[in-house]
Every structure is written in C-alpha cells, then in structure tokens.
BAFI-3210 file (N, C-alpha, C; in Angstrom, 3 decimals, decimal comma, padded with zeros to 6 digits):
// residues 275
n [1|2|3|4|5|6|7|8|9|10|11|12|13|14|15|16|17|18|19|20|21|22|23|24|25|26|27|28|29|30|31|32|33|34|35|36|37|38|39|40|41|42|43|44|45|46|47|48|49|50|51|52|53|54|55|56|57|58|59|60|61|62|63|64|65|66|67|68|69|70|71|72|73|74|75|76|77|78|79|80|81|82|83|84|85|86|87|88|89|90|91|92|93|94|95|96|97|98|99|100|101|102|103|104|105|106|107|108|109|110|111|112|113|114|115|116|117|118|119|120|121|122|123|124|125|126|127|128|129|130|131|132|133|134|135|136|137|138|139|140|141|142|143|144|145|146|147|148|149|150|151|152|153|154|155|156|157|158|159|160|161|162|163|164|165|166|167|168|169|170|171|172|173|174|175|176|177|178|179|180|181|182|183|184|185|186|187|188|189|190|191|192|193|194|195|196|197|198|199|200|201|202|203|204|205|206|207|208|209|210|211|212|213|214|215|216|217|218|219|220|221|222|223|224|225|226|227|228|229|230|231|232|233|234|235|236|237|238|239|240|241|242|243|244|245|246|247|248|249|250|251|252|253|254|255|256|257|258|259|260|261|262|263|264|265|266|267|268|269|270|271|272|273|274|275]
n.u [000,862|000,736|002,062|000,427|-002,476|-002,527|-002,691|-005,051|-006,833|-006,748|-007,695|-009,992|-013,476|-016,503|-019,099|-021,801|-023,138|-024,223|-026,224|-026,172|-027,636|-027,464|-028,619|-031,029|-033,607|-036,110|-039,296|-039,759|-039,685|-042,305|-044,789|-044,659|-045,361|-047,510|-049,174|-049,279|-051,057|-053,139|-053,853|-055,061|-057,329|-060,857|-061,831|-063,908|-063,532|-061,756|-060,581|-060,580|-058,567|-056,733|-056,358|-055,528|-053,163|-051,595|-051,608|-049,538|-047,053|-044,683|-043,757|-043,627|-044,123|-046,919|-047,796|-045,344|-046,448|-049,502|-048,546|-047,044|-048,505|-050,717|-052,488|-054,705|-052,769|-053,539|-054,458|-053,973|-056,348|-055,170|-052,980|-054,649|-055,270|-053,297|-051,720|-051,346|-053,750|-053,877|-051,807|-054,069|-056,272|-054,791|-054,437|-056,796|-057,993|-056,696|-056,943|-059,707|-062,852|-062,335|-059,706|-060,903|-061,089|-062,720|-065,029|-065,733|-064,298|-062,011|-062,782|-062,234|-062,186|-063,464|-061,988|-060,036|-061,331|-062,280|-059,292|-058,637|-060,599|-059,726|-057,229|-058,246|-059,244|-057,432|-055,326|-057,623|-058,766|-060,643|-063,979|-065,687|-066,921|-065,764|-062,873|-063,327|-063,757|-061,235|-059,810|-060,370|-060,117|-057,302|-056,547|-057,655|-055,838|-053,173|-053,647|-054,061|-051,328|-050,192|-051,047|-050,269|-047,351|-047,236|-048,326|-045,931|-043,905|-044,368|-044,313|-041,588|-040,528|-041,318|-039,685|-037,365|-035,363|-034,828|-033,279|-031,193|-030,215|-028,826|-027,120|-025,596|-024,368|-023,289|-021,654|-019,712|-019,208|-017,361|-015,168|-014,566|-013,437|-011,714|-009,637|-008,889|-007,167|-005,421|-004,552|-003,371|-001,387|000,207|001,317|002,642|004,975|006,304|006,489|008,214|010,408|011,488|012,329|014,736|016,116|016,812|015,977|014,308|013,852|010,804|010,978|012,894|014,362|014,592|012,976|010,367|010,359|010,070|007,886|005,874|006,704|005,375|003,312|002,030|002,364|000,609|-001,764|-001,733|-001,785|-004,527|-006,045|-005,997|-006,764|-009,515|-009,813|-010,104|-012,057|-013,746|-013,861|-014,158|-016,768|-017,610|-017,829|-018,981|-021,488|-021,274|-021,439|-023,881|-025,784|-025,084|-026,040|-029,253|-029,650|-029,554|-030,952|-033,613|-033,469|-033,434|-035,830|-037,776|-040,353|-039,997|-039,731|-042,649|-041,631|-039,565|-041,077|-043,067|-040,921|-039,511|-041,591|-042,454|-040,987|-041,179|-041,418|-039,539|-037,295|-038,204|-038,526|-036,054|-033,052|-032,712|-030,151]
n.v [-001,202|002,065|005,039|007,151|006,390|005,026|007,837|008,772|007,426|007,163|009,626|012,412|011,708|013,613|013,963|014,727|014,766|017,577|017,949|020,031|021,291|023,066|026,081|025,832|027,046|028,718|027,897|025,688|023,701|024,407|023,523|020,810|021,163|022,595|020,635|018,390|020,295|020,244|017,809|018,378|020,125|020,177|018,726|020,007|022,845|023,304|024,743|023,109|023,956|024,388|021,893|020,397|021,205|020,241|018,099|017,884|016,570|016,610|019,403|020,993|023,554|025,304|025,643|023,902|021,443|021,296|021,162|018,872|016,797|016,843|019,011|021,251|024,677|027,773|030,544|034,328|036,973|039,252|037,355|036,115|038,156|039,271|036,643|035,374|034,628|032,524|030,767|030,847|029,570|027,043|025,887|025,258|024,252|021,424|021,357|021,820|022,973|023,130|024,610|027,094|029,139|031,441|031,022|032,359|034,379|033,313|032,780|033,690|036,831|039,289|040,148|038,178|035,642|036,360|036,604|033,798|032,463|033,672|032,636|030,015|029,647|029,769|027,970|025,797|025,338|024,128|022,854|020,723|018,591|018,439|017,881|015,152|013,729|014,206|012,924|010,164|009,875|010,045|007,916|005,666|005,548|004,955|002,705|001,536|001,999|000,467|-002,475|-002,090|-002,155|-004,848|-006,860|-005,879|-007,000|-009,718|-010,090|-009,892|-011,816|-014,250|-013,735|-013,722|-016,728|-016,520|-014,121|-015,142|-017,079|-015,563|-014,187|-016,149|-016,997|-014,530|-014,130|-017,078|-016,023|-014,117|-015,454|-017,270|-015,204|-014,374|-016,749|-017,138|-014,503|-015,053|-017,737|-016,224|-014,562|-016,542|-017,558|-016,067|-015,105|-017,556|-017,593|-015,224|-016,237|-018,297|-016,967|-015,171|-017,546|-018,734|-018,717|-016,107|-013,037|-012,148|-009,319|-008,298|-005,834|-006,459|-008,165|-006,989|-005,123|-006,872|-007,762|-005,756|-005,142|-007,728|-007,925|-005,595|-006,145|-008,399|-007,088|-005,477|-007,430|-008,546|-006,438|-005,647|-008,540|-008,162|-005,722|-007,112|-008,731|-006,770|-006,157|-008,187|-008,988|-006,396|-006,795|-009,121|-008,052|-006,392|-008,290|-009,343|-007,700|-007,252|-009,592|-009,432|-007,768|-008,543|-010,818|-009,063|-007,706|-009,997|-010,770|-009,083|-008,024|-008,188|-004,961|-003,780|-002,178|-003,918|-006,221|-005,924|-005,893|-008,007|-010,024|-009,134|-010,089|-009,968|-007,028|-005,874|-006,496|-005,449|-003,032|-002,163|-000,871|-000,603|-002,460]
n.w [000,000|-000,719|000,653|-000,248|-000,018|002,453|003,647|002,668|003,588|006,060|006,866|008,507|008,166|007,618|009,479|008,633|005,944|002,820|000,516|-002,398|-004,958|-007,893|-008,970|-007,667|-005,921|-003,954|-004,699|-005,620|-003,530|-003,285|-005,123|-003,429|-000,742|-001,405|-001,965|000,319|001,422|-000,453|000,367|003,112|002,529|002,045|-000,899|-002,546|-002,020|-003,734|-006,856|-010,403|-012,205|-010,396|-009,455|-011,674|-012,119|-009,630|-010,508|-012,603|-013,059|-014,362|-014,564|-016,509|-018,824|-019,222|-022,295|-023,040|-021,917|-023,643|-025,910|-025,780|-025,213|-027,462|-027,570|-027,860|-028,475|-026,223|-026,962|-026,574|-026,877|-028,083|-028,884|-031,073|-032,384|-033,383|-034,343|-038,219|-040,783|-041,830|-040,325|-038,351|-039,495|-040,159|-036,958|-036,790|-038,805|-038,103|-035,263|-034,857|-033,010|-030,266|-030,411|-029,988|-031,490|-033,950|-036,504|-038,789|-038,618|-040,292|-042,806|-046,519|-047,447|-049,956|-051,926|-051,769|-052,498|-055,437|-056,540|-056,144|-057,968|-060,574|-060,726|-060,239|-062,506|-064,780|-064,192|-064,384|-066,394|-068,205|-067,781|-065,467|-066,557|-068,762|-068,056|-066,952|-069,218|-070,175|-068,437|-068,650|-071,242|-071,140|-069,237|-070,829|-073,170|-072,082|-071,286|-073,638|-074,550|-072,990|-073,974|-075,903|-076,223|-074,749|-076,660|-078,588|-077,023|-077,311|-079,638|-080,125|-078,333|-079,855|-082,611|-081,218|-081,329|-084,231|-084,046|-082,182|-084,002|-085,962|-084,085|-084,013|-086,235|-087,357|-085,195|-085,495|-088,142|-087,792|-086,110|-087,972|-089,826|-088,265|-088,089|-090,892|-091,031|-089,714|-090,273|-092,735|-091,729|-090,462|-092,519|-094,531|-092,519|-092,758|-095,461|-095,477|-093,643|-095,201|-097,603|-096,056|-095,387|-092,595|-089,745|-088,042|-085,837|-084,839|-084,034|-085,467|-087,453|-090,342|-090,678|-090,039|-092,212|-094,589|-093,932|-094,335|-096,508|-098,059|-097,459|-098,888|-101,545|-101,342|-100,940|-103,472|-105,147|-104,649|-105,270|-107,698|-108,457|-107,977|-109,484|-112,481|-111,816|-112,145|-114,607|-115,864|-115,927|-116,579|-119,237|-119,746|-119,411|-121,655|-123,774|-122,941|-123,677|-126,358|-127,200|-126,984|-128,270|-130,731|-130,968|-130,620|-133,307|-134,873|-134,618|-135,169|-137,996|-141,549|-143,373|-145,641|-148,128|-148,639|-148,656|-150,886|-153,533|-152,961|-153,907|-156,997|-159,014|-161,709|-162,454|-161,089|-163,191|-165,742|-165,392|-165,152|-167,356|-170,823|-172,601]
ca.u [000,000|001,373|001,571|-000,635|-003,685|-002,450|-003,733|-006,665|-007,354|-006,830|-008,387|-011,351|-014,903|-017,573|-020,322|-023,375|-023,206|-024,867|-026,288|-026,652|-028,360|-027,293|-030,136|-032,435|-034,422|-037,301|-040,242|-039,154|-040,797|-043,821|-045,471|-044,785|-045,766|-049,348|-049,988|-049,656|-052,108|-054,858|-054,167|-055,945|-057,955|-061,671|-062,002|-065,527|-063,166|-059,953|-060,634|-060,330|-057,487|-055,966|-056,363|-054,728|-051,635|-051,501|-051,616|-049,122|-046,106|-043,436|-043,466|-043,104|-044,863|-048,448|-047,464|-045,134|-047,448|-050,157|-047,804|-046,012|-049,843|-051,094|-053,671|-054,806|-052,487|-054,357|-054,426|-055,652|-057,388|-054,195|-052,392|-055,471|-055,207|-051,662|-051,785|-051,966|-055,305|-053,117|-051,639|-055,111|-056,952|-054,081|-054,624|-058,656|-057,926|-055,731|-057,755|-061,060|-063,852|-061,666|-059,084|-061,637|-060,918|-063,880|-064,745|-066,187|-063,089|-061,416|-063,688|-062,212|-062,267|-063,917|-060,375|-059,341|-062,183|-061,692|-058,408|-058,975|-061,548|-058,583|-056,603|-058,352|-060,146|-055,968|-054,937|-058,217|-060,067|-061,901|-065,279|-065,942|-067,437|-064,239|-062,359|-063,441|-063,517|-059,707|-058,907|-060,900|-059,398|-055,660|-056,596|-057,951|-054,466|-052,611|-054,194|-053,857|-049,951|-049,640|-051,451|-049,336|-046,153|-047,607|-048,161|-044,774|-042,602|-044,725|-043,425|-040,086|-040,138|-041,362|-038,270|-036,181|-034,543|-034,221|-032,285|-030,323|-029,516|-028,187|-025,883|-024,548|-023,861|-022,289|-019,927|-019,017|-018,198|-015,952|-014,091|-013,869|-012,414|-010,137|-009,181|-008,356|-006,199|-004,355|-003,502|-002,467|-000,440|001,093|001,741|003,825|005,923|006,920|007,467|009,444|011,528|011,750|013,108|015,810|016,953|017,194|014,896|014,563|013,255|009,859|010,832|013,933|013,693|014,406|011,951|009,286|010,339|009,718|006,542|005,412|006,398|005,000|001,671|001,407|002,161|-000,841|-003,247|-002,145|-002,526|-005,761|-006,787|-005,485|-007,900|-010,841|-010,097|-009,897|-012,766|-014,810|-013,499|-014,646|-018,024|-018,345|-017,348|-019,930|-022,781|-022,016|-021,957|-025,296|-026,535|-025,367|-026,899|-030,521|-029,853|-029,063|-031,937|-034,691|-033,336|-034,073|-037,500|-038,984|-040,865|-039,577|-040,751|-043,818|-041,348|-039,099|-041,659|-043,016|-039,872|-039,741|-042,922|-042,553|-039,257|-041,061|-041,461|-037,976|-036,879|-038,827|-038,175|-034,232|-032,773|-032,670|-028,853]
ca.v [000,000|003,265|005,885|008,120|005,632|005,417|008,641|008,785|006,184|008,047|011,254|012,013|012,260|014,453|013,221|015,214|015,399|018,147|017,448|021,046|021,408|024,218|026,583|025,394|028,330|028,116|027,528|024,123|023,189|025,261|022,043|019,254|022,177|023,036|019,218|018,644|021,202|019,692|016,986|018,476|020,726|019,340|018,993|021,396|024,482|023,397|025,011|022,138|024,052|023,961|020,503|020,168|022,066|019,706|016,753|017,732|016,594|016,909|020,427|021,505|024,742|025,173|026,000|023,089|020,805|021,155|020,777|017,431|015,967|017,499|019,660|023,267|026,136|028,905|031,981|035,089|037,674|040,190|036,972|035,634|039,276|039,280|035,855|035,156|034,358|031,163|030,160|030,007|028,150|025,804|025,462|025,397|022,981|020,368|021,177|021,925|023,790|022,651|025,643|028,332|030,322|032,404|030,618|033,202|034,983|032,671|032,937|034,690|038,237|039,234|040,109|036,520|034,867|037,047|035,939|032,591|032,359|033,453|031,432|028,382|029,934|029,770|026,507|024,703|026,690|023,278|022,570|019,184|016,829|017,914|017,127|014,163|013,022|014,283|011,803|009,093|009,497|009,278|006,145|004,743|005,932|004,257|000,879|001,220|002,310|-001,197|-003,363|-002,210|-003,092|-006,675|-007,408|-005,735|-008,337|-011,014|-010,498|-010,228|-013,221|-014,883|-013,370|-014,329|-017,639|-015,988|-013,290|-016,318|-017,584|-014,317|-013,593|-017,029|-016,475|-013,186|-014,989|-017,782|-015,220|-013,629|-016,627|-017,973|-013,729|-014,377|-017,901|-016,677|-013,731|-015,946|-018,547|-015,437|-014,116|-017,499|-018,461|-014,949|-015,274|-018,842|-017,473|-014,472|-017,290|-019,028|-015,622|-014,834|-019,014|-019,222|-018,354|-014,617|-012,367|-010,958|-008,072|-007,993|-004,493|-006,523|-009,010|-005,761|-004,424|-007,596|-008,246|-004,787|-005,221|-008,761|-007,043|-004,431|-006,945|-008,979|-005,570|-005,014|-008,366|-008,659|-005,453|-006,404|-009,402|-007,076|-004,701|-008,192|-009,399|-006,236|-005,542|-009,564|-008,826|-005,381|-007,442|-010,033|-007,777|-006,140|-009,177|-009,695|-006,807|-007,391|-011,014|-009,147|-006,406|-009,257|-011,318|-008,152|-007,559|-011,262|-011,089|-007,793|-008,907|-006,937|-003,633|-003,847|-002,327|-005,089|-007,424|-006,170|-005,968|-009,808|-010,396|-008,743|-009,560|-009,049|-005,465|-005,465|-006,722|-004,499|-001,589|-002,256|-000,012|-001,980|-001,862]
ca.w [000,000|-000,937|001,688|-000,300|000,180|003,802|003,975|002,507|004,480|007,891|006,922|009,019|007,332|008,118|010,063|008,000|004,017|002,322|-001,142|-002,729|-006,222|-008,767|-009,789|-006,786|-005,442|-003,045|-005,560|-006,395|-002,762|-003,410|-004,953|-002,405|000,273|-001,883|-002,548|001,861|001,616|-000,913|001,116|004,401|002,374|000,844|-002,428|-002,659|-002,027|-004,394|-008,116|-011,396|-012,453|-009,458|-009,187|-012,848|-012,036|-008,887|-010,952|-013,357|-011,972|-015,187|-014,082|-017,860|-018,392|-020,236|-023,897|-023,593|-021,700|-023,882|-027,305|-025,921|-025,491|-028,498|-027,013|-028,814|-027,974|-025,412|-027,457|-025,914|-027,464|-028,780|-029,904|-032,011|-033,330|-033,832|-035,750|-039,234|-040,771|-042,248|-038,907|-037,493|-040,204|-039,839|-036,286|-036,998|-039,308|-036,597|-033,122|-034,659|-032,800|-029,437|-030,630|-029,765|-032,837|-034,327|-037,932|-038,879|-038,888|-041,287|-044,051|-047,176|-048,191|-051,245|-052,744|-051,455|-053,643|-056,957|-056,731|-056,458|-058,722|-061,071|-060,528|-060,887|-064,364|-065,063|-063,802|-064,582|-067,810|-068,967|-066,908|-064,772|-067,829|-069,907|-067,297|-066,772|-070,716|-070,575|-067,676|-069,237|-072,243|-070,837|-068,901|-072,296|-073,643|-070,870|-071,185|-075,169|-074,798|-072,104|-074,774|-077,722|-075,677|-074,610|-078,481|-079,429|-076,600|-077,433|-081,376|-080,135|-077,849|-081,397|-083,044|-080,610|-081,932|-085,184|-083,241|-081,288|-085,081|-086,321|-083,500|-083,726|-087,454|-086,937|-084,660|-086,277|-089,683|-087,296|-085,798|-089,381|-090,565|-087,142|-088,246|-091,973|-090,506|-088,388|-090,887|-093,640|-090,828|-089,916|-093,862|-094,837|-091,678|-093,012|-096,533|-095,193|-092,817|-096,145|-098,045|-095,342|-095,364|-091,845|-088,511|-087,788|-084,732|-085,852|-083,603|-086,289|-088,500|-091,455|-090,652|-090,392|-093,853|-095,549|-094,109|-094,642|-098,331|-098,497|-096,876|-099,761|-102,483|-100,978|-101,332|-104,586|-105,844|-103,893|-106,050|-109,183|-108,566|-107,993|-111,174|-113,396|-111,566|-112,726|-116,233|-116,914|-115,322|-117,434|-120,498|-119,967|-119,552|-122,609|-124,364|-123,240|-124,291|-127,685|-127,894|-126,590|-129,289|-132,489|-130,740|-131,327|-134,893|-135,662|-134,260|-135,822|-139,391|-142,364|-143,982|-146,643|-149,417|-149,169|-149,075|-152,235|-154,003|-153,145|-154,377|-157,953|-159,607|-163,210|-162,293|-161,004|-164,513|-166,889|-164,591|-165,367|-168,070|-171,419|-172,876]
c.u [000,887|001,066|000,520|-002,240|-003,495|-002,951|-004,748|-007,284|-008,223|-006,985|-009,295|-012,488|-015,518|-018,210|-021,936|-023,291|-024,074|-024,724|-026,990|-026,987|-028,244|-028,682|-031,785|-033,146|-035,863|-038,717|-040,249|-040,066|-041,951|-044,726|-045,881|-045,617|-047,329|-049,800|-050,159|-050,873|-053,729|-055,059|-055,689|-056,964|-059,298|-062,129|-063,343|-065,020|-062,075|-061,169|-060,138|-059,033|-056,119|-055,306|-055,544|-053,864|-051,522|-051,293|-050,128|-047,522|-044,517|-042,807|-042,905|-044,464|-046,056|-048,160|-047,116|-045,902|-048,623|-050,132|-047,220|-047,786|-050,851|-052,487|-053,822|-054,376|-053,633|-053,932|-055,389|-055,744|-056,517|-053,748|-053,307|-055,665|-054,260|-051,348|-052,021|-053,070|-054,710|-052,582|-052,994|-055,953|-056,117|-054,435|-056,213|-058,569|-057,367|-056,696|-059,363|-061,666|-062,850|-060,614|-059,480|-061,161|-062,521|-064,190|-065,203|-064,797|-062,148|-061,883|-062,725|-062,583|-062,575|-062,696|-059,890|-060,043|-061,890|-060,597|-058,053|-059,650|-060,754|-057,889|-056,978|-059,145|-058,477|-055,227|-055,937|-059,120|-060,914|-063,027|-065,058|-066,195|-065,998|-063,322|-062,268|-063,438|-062,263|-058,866|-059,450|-060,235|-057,434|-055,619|-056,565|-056,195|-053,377|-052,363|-053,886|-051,901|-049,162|-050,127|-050,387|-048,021|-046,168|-047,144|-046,926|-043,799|-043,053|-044,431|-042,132|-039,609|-040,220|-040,240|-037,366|-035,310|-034,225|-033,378|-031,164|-029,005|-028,529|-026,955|-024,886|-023,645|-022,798|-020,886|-019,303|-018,341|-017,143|-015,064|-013,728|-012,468|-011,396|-009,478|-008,315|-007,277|-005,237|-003,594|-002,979|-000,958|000,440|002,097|002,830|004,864|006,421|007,433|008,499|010,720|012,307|012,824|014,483|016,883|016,930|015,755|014,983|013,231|012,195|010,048|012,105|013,128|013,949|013,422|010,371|009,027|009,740|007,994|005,405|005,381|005,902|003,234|001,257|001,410|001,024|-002,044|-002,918|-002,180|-003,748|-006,547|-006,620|-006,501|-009,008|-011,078|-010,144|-011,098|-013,835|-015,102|-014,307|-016,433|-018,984|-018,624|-018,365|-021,536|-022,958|-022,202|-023,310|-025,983|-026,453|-026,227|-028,734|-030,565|-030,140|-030,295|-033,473|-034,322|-033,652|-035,419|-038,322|-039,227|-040,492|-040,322|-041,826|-042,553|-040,109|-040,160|-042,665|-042,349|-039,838|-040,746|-043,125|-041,253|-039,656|-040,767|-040,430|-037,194|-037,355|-038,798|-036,478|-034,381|-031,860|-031,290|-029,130]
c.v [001,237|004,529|006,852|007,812|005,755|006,188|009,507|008,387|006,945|008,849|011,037|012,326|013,161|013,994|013,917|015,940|016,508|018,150|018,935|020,959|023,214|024,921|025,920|026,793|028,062|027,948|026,461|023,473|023,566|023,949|020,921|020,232|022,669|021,470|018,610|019,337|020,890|018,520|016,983|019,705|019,715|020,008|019,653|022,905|024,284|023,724|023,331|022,379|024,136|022,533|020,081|020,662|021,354|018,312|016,739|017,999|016,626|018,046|021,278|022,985|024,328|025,158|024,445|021,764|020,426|020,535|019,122|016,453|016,338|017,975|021,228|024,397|027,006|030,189|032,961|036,134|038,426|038,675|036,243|036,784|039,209|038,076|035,869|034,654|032,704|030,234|029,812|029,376|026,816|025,274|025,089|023,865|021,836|020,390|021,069|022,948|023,609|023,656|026,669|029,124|030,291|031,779|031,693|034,331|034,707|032,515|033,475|035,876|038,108|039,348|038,371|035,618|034,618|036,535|034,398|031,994|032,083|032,418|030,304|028,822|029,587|028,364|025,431|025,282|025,482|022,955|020,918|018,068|016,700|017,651|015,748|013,170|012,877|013,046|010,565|008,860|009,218|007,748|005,530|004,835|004,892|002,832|000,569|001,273|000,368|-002,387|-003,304|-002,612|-004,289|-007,640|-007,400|-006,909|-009,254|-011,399|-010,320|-011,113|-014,105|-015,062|-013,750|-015,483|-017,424|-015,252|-014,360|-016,623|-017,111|-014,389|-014,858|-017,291|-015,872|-013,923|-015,680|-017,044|-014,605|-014,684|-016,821|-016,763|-014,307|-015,545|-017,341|-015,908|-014,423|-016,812|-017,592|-014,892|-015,314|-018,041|-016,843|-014,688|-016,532|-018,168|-016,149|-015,011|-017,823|-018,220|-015,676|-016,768|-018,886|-018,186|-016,950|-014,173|-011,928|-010,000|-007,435|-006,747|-004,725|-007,457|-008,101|-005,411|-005,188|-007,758|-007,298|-005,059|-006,576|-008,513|-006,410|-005,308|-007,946|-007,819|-005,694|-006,094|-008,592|-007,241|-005,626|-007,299|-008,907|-006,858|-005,832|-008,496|-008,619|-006,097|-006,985|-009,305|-007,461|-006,499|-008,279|-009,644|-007,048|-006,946|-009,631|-009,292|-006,879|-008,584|-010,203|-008,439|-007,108|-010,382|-010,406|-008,416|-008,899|-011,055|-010,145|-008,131|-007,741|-006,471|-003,682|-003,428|-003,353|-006,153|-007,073|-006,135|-007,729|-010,510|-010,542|-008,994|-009,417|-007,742|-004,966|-005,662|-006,126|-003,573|-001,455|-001,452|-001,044|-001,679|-002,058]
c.w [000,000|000,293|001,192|-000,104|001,278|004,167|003,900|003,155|005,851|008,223|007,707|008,041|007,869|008,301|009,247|006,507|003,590|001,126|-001,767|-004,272|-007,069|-009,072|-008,486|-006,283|-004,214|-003,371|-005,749|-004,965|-002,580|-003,613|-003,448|-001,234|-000,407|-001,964|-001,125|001,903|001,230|-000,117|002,112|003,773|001,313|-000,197|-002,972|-003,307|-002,937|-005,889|-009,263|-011,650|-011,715|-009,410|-011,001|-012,609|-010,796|-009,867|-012,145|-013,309|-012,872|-015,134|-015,333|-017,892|-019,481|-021,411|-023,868|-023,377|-022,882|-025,615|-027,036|-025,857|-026,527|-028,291|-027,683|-028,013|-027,272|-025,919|-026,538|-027,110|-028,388|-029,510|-030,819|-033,064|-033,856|-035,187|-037,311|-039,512|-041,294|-041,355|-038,090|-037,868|-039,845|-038,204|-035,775|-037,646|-038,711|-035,705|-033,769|-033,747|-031,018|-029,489|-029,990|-030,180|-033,293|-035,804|-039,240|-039,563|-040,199|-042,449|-044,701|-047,848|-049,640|-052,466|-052,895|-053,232|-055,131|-057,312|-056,860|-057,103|-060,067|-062,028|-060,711|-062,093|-065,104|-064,895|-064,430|-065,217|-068,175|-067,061|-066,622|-065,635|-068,343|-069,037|-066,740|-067,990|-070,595|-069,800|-068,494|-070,947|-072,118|-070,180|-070,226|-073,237|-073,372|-071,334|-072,496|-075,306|-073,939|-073,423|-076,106|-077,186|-075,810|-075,846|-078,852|-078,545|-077,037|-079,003|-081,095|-079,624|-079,238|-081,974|-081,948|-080,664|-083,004|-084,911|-082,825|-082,707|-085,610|-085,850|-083,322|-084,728|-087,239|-085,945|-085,052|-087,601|-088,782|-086,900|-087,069|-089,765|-090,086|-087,622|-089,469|-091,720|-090,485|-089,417|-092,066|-093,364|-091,191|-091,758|-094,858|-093,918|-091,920|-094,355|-096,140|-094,401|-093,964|-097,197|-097,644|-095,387|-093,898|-090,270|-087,833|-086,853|-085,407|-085,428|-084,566|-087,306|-089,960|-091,723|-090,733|-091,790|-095,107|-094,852|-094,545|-096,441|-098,699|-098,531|-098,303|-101,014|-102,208|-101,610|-102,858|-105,531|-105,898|-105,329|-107,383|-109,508|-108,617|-109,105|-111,724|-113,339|-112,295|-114,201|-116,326|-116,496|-116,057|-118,577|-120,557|-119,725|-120,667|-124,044|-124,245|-123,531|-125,982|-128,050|-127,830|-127,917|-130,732|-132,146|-131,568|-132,551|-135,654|-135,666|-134,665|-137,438|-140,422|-143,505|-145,177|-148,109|-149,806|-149,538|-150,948|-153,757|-154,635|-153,701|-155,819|-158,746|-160,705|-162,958|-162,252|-162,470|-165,394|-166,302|-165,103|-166,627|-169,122|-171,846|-174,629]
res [x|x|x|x|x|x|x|x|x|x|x|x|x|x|x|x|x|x|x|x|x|x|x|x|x|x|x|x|x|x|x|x|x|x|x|x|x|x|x|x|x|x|x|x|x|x|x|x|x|x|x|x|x|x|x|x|x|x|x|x|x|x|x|x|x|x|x|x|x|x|x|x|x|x|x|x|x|x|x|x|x|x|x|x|x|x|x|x|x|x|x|x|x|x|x|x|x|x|x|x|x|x|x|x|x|x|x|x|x|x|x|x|x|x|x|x|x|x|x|x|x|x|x|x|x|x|x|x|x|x|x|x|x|x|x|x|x|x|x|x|x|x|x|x|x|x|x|x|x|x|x|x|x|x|x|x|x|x|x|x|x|x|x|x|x|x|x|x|x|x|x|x|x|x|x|x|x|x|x|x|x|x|x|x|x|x|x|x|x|x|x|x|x|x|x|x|x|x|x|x|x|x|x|x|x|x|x|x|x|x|x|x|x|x|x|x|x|x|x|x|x|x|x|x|x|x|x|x|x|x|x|x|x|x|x|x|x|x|x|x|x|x|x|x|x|x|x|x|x|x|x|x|x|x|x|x|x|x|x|x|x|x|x|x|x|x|x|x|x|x|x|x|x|x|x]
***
C-alpha cells in the first residue's frame, strides 16, 4: 500500500453530508408544500385548475405541456389578433372547434375569392365533364400504350430464336475472318523465314520491312484481282446486251417495201434499163 492511500485512508470524514443542487431556489418546494395542503384541504373548495396544475407533476410549463400531449395552444385575445389568418386556419384545421378560434373569422375576403376564382379559371379553364372526358381518355391511352407493348414483346419473344440464329452467325463469320487472318499471318511469316533461309526475330527491323512489303504486295494483288474481276463482269454484260440487241433484230418482221420488191421480180426486170 502506498503511503498516499495510507492517507486517505486516515483522513477524518464528516459526520453530515450536504447534497446542494445548482439553480435550486425556493419555488421548487412550493409544490410538495401546496400538494400537503390539498391533502388536508376538501375537495368542494380546491378550483379544477388547481387541481390540474396539482396533478401535473413533469413540471413543464403550459405552452409546452399542452404541445407534448397534443392539445390546442391557449391563445388570448391580442395573440389571435396578432396571428396570421393562415396560422389560425391551420390550427382550426388540426384542433377543430376545441381551438376556440372564431370561424367566422377565417372565411375569405372578397379580394381573397376574386383571386382565387382566377386562378383556378388559369390553372383549370376546362369545366368538370371535360375534365373528366380528358382523364378518361388518358386512362384509355394508358391501357392502349400497355397493350401495344404486350403485343410488341410477345413479337419479339417470337423473333427471338431468329435473333439467337443471327448472332450465332455473326460470330461464327468472325471466328472464321479471325481464323483466316491468323492462318495469312502465320503463312507470310513462313514465306518471309523461307526468303531470309534461316529463322529470324519478328521483332527484327528486317523481318518488319519484308513483311510490310510482303503485306502491300498482298493488297495489290488482292486489287489487281478485284479490277480483273470487274473488267470480266463489265465485259460479260455487254456481251449480253449485244446477244438481246441481235436477238430483237431477228424477231422484228420486215418492212412492206421489201416485201413487195420480193414479191414482184417481173417489175424489177422491166423496170431495169434496157442496154
């Protein structure tokens, strides 16, 4: 044990504690000292509100009292004047007749009205039937815009294995492109191995040059093949145009003065110029 516990230890105490309280004042026993009182006093001569401010032992004041149990504010007479006419509909409207506000009071002013009148001629210019066609016709809208959807997934679920087919197409033409690539690639890096005679770096810069120029001699063979491909493809449509053209000329029947030419060869012979 440390001597400083030692003497703590062997201090003396005080024989009579006093428990003092910040902010106490002598109101605070006013209560317990009036509630002794209703005790020995009968209840004939004690006031209701007495007897409510005796009972109400949270000791919170009226305003807030009557707000934490949601009971209608006690306005008096200046602050029901003082209020807004909006603050006390609102609280007209919440407490009800239990408020003891004037309703009377809350009515609108003829200005109020006019203005509101307005205003909803501005906000809401069609009358109650057309109003009610206009909603009835957006429902009908509604229900027609959900139905034409329905129809349109239920033709695309349809389409949907044709879709499936497509995209499996489409892939496979690409694997095949990628396949093709791959073995063009793999078959000009053998003939450029083949070129050089012996096994070369592709990161080599003469191994680049050739494949670059093996590349462009590809394109312009590749195009070469094209232009050939078109010139034989002009060439054979305008051969067919001539066969169509020497076809008609067979098939049209010939002109009246040949045919009576052919018809008459005395005529043609005694028409001749005698020698």
């Amino acid at each position: 044990m440390s001597l400083l516990t030692f003497r703590m230890m062997c201090r003396p105490r005080p024989l009579v504690t006093f428990i003092v309280r910040p902010f106490a004042s002598a109101e605070e026993t006013k209560p317990e000292e009036e509630a002794d009182k209703v005790q020995l006093l009968p209840r004939e001569t004690l006031s209701e509100d007495y007897i409510e401010k005796m009972r109400n032992k949270s000791k919170l004041s009226q305003k807030h009292y009557r707000r934490f149990h949601d009971l209608p504010p006690e306005l008096s007479e200046d602050e029901k004047i003082v209020s807004s006419i909006a603050n006390l509909r609102k609280m007209y409207g919440k407490y009800g007749s239990s408020s003891s506000i004037n309703v009377g009071a809350l009515w609108p002013s003829k200005e109020e009205l006019e203005v509101k009148k307005e205003w909803e001629k501005v906000a809401y210019p069609n009358s109650l039937p057309e109003m009610m066609d206009i909603a009835k016709k957006m429902v009908e809208e509604t229900e027609q815009k959900t139905l034409n959807r329905q129809e349109e997934l239920k033709r695309k679920v349809d389409k949907l294995e044709d879709w499936k087919r497509e995209v499996r197409g489409r892939f496979a033409a690409k694997e095949r492109e990628a396949l093709v690539a791959k073995e063009k690639k793999e078959r000009l890096l053998e003939e450029i191995r083949q070129m050089f005679g012996f096994r070369i770096d592709p990161k080599d810069v003469r191994f680049k040059e050739a494949l670059e120029k093996k590349e462009l001699e590809e394109k312009q063979a590749a195009k070469a093949a094209k232009k050939l491909k078109k010139q034989q493809k002009i060439i054979e449509n305008i051969k067919k145009m001539a066969h169509q053209e020497n076809d008609k000329n067979n098939e049209t029947p010939p002109s009246k003065d040949s045919t009576t030419l052919n018809a008459d060869p005395e005529n043609q012979s005694s028409s001749a110029p005698k020698s």
